[in-house]
N, C-alpha and C positions, 0 to 999 in steps of 0.2 A: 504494500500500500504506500509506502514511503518515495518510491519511486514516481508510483502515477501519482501525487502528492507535489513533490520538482516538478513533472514536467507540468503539472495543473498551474502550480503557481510561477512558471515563466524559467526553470533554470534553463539557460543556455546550451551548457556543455554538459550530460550524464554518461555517465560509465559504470559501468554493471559489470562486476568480476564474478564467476561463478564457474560452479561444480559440474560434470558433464551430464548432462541429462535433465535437466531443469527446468525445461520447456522456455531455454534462450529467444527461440524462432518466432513463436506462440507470445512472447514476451513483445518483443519488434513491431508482430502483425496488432497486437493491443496499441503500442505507443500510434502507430501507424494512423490510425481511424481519429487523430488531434487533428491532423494535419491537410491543409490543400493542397501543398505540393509537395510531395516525398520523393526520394531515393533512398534506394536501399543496397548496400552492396555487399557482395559476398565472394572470397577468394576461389571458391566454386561456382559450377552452378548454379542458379539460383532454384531451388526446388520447391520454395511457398510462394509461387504462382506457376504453375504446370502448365496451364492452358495457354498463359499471355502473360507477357513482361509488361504489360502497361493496362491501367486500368482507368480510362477517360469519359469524366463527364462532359467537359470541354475542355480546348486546349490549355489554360491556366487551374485546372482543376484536376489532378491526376496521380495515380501511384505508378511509380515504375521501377520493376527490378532490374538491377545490371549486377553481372558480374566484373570481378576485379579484374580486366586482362590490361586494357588501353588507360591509360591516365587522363591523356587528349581527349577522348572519346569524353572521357565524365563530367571534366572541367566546363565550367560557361554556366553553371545552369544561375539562375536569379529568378527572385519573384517578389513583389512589389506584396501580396500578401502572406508573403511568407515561406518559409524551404523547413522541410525536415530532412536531415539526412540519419542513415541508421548502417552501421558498419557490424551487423551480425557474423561471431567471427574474427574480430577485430586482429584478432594477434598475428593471423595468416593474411592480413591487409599491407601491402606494401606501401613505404613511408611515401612514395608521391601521391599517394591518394587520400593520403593525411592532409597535405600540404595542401591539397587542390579543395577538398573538404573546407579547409584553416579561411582559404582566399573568397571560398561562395557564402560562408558565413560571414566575412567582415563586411564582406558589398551590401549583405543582406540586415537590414535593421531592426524590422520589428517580426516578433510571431516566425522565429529561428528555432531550430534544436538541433540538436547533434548530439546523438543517441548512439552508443557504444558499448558493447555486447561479449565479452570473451571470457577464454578460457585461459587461467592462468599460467602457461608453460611454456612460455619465451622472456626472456628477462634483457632480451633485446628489441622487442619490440617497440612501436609507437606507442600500444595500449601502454604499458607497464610504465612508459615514460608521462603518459597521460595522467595515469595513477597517480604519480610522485606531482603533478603539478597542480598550484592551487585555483586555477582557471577552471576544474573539472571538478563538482560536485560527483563525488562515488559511494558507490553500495556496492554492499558483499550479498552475497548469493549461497548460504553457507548448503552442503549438500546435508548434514543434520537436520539444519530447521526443516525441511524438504516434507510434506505429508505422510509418503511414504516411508519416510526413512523413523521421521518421530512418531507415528503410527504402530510402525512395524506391520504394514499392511501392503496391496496395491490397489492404493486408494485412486491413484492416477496412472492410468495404463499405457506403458510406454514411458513414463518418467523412470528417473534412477530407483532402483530396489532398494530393500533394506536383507 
C-alpha cells in the first residue's frame, strides 16, 4: 500500500527492490492504469501484452511496451500531460536507457513517474546505484512478508512458495 501511497501523492522517482516471484509485472501493470502516457521496458520481451505492444485510445492517450534493445529507438518521447515510464527488471536495463529515461523526465514537468522494478543481484547496476541515491524514494519487497510465504499456504498461485 505504501507504494500506491508515493505514486498517489506525486513521488517522482520509485524503486521497488524485491524477492523473485512477487508479482513485480502484476505490480507495473497496477502502477500503469495512473497514467496517460506510459512506457514500459523490459531487457526481454515484453510478455504482459501478448496481443499488442500499444494500447491507444488516441494518439496522446496510450500504453506501450518496448523492449530494451535500441536506446534511439526509446529516447524522444514527451507529453504535455504527463509520461510514466516503468523499467520492470530494472537491473538487466542497460545504463543508456537510464540516461534516456533521466533526459524525458526533466523535459517533462508535471504528472511524471518513473517507476523501477528489480531484483536485487547486480551490485553494478543502475538500479542498485539508484538505490544509494536520495532523488529515489525506495521500498523493499521482502519475500517473508509475501502471503504465501507468512501464511504458509498458496494463497496466491504462481507467486513465490513457502
Amino acid at each position: 500500500m505504501e507504494i500506491f501511497n508515493a505514486v498517489a501523492d506525486g513521488a517522482r522517482k520509485i524503486l521497488v527492490r524485491s524477492a523473485h516471484n512477487q508479482g513485480k509485472t502484476f505490480l507495473c501493470a497496477v502502477i500503469a492504469s495512473w497514467f496517460h502516457d506510459h512506457l514500459r521496458v523490459r531487457p526481454k520481451d515484453p510478455n504482459w501484452m501478448p496481443k499488442a505492444n500499444r494500447l491507444e485510445k488516441n494518439p496522446s492517450h496510450y500504453i506501450q511496451g518496448l523492449t530494451a534493445q535500441k536506446a534511439d529507438a526509446f529516447q524522444g518521447r514527451h507529453s504535455a500531460g504527463g509520461l510514466c515510464i516503468l523499467f520492470d527488471e530494472a537491473s538487466g536495463i542497460e545504463p543508456t536507457f537510464w540516461e534516456r529515461a533521466e533526459s524525458m523526465l526533466s523535459a517533462s514537468k508535471e504528472n511524471c513517474l518513473w517507476f523501477c522494478i528489480f531484483n536485487p543481484y547486480d551490485a553494478s547496476s543502475p538500479a542498485y546505484f539508484a538505490e544509494n541515491s536520495p532523488d529515489w524514494k525506495v521500498f523493499h519487497l521482502s519475500a517473508l512478508d509475501h502471503p504465501n510465504v507468512a501464511f504458509k499456504a498458496d494463497l496466491v498461485p504462481g507467486a513465490i512458495n513457502y
